[in-house]
C-alpha positions in Angstrom: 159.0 63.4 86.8 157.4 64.6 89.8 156.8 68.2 87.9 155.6 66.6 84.7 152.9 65.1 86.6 151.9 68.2 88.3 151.6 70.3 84.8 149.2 67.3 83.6 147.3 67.4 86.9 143.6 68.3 85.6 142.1 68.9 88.9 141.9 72.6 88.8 140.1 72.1 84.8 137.7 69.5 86.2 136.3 70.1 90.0 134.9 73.4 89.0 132.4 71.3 86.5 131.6 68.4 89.6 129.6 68.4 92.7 132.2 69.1 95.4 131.3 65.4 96.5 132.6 64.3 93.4 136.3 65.9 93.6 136.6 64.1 97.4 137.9 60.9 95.2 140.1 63.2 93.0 141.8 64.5 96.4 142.0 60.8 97.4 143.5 59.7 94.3 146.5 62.7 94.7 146.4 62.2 98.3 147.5 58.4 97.8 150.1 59.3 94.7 151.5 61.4 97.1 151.1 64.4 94.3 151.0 67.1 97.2 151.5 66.9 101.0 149.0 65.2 103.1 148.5 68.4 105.3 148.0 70.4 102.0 145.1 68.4 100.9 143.6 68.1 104.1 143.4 71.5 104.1 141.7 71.5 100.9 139.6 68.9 101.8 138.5 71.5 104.8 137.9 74.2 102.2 136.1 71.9 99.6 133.6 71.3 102.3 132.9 74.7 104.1 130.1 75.2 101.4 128.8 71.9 101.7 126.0 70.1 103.4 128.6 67.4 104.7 129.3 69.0 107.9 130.5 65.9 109.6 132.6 64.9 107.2 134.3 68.2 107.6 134.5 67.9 111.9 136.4 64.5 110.8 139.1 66.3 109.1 139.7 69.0 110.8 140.1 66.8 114.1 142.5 65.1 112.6 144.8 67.8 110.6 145.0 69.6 114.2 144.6 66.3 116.2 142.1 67.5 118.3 138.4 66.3 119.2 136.9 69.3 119.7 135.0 71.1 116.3 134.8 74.6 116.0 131.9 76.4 116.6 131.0 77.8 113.2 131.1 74.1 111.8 128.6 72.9 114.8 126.4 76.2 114.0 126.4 75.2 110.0 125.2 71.3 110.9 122.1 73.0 112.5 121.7 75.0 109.5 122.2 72.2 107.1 119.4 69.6 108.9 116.5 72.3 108.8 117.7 73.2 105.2 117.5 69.3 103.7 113.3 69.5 105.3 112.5 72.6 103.7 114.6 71.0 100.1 112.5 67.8 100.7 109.0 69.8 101.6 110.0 71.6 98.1 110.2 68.8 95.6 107.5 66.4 96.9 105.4 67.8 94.1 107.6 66.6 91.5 108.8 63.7 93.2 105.1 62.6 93.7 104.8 63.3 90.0 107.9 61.0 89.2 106.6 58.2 91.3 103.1 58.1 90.0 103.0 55.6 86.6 100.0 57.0 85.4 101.5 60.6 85.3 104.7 59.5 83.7 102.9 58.2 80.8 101.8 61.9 80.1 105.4 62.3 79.1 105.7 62.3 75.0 108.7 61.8 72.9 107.9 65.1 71.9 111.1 66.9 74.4 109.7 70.2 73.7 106.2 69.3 74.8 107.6 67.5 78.1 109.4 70.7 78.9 106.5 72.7 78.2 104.6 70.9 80.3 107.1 70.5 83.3 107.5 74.3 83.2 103.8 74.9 83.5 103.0 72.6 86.2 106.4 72.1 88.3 108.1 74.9 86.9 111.0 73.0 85.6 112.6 74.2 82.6 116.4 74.8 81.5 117.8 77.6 79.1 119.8 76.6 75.8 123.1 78.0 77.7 121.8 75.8 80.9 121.3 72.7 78.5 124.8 73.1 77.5 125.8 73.9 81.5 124.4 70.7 82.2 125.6 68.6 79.4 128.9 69.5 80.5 128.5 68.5 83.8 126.6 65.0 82.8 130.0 64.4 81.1 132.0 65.1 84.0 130.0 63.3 86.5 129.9 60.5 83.7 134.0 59.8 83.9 133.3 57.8 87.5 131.0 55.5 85.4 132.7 55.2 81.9 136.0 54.4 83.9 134.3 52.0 86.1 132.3 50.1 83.7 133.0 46.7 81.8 131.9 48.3 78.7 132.3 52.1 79.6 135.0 52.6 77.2 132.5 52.6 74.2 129.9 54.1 76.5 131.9 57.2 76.3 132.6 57.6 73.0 128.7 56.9 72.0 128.0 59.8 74.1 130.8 62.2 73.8 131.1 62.1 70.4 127.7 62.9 69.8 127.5 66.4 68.0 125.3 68.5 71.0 128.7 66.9 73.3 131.6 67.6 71.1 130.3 70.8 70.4 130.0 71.3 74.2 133.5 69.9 74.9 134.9 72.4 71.9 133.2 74.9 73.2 134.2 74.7 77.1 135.9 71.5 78.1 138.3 70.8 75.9 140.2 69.0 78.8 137.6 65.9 78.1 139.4 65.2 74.6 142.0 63.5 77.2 139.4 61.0 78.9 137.7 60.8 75.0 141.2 59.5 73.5 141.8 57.3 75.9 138.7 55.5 75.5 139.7 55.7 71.8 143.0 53.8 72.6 142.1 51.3 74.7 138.9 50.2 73.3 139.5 47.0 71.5 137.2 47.2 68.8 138.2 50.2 67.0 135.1 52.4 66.7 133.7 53.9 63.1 133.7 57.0 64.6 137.3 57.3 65.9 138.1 59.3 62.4 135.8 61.4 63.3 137.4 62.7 66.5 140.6 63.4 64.7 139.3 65.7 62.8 138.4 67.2 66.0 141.9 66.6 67.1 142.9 68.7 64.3 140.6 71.2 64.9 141.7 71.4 68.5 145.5 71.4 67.7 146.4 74.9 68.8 143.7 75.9 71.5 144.6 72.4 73.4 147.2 70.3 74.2 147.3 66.4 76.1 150.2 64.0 75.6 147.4 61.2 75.0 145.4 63.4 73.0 149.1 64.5 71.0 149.8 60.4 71.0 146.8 60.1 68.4 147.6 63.3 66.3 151.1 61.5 66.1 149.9 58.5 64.8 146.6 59.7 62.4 147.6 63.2 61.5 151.0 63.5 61.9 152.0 60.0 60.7 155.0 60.6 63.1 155.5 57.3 64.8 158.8 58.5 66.6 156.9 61.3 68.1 154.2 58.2 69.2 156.8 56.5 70.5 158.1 59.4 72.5 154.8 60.2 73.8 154.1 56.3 74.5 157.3 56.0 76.6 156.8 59.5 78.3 153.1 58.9 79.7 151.2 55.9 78.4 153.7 53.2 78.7 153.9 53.7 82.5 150.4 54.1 82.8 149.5 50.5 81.3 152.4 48.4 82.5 154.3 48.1 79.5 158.1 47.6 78.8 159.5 50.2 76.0 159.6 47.2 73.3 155.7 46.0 74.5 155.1 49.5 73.5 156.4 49.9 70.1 154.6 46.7 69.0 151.2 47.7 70.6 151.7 50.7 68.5 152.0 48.4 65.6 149.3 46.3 66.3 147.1 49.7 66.6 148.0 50.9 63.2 147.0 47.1 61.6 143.8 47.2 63.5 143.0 51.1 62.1 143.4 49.7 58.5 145.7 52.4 57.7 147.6 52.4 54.4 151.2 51.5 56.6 153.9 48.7 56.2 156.9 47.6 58.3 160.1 48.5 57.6 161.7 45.5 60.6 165.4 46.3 59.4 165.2 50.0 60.4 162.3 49.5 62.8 159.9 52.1 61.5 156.6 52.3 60.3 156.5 53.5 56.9 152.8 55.4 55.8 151.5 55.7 52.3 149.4 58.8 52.3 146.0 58.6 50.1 144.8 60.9 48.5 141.0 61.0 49.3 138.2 60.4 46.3 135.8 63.4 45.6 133.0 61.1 45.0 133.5 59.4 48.6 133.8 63.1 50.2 130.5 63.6 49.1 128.9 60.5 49.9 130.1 61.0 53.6 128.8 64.5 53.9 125.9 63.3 52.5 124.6 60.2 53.8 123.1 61.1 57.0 121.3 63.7 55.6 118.4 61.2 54.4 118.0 60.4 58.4 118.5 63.4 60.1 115.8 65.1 57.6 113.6 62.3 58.3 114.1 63.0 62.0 113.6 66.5 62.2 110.1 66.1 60.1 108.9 63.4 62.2 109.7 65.6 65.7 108.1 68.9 64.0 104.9 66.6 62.9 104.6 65.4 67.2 105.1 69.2 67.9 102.1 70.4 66.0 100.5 67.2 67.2 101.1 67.9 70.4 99.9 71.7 70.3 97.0 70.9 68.6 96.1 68.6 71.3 96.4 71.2 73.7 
């Protein structure tokens, strides 16, 4: 079991997309599970931080892998470096942060994004490339996981915003390893979202370029309509993970497939679920492809109209 849990780890997939402040919980979490030895993460720990500002942190931990009190001499020279470092940072951004804190400046803002970037570039120099837009959405979404997992009503939080097309296409592209945290939210959401048939498809798309035992739990059960694979991957990771008994299992994948309003009936003699495949209506195809095209032209003439509004301002 031990080794299962150590070809699942994520960590290597998901620190390189955090702030190394971010992973020190990651290391704590394995650390406490007892994943790796103690003296193995501390020496991580001692790695994560030798390009960090948190040069005390560091002294802390290597005092007490080598239970000593005295800090090396490279880690006191790097604290010097790191205080006169934060005044020239903060020296750097007081224009922009006088420019946040000022009300009458923010109102210069527009909802016009191209115009606000415009205008940061030219007067703060602020401006991100397509590829860094897409650097940083993944990164939001990273960072995002300590909220979404830590928030009353994070669970749908996450799917509003991951399964928005700029951040799927993102995920797709180079984090597929977030479909995981994504079907989750999917699973344990109590209200079933409108949009969860939309991530199977992605599921389907994703098939062969990534694999997840949650994310394989849900093409089970809406793709492959193979509830004893479910129930396999239910006992093997999920069942553990929410404190339930085989049996509690199998019914709460019942109750999942009643509450998806799936085309299914119960056979309670043999214990399976038996699924009546439909056939899907050409007519309905199109109107799906085609409703939200009303809205998004709408949206798109309406931003180029405060574009050339907003250039012929200037």
């Amino acid at each position: 079991m031990e080794e299962t849990k150590e070809n699942y780890d994520l960590t290597p997939r998901v620190a390189p997309n955090l702030d190394r402040h971010l992973v020190f919980p990651i290391l704590e979490f394995l650390q406490e599970r007892q994943l790796y030895p103690d003296e193995q993460i501390l020496k991580f720990k001692i790695e994560l931080l030798n390009k960090t500002n948190m040069v005390d942190y560091a002294m802390d931990i290597h005092k007490s892998l080598y239970h000593t009190e005295d800090a090396p001499q490279d880690m006191v020279e790097r604290r010097a470096e790191v205080v006169a470092r934060l005044k020239s940072l903060e020296e750097a951004a007081a224009p922009l942060v006088t420019f946040l804190l000022n009300p009458n400046a923010v109102q210069e803002l527009r909802a016009d994004k191209q115009y606000n970037l415009q205008m940061l570039k030219e007067c703060y120099q602020s401006f991100a490339s397509p590829l860094n837009q897409v650097q940083n959405r993944i990164w939001l979404m990273h960072w995002g996981l300590y909220i979404f997992f830590n928030h009353d009503n994070g669970r749908t939080q996450i799917i509003d915003l991951f399964i928005q097309d700029k951040y799927m296409n993102a995920i797709q592209t180079s984090a597929p390893h977030l479909l995981r945290y994504l079907a989750t939210a999917f699973i344990v959401n109590k209200r079933r979202r409108p949009q969860l048939k939309e991530f199977i498809k992605v599921v389907q798309q994703e098939h062969y370029s990534y694999k997840d035992p949650i994310v394989e739990f849900l093409a089970c059960v809406f793709v492959n309509y193979d509830f004893d694979g479910a129930q396999k991957k239910m006992k093997e990771v999920l069942a553990e993970k929410l404190n339930l008994n085989y049996e509690e299992a199998e019914r709460w994948i019942v109750n999942l497939i009643r509450t998806s309003k799936l085309d299914a009936k119960i056979d309670s003699e043999s214990g399976t679920v038996i699924m009546e495949p439909t056939q899907p209506n050409v007519h309905e195809q199109l109107v799906n492809h085609t409703k939200a095209l009303s809205g998004r032209t709408y949206k798109l003439v309406t931003q180029l109209l405060e574009h050339s509004q907003g250039q012929a301002a200037r």
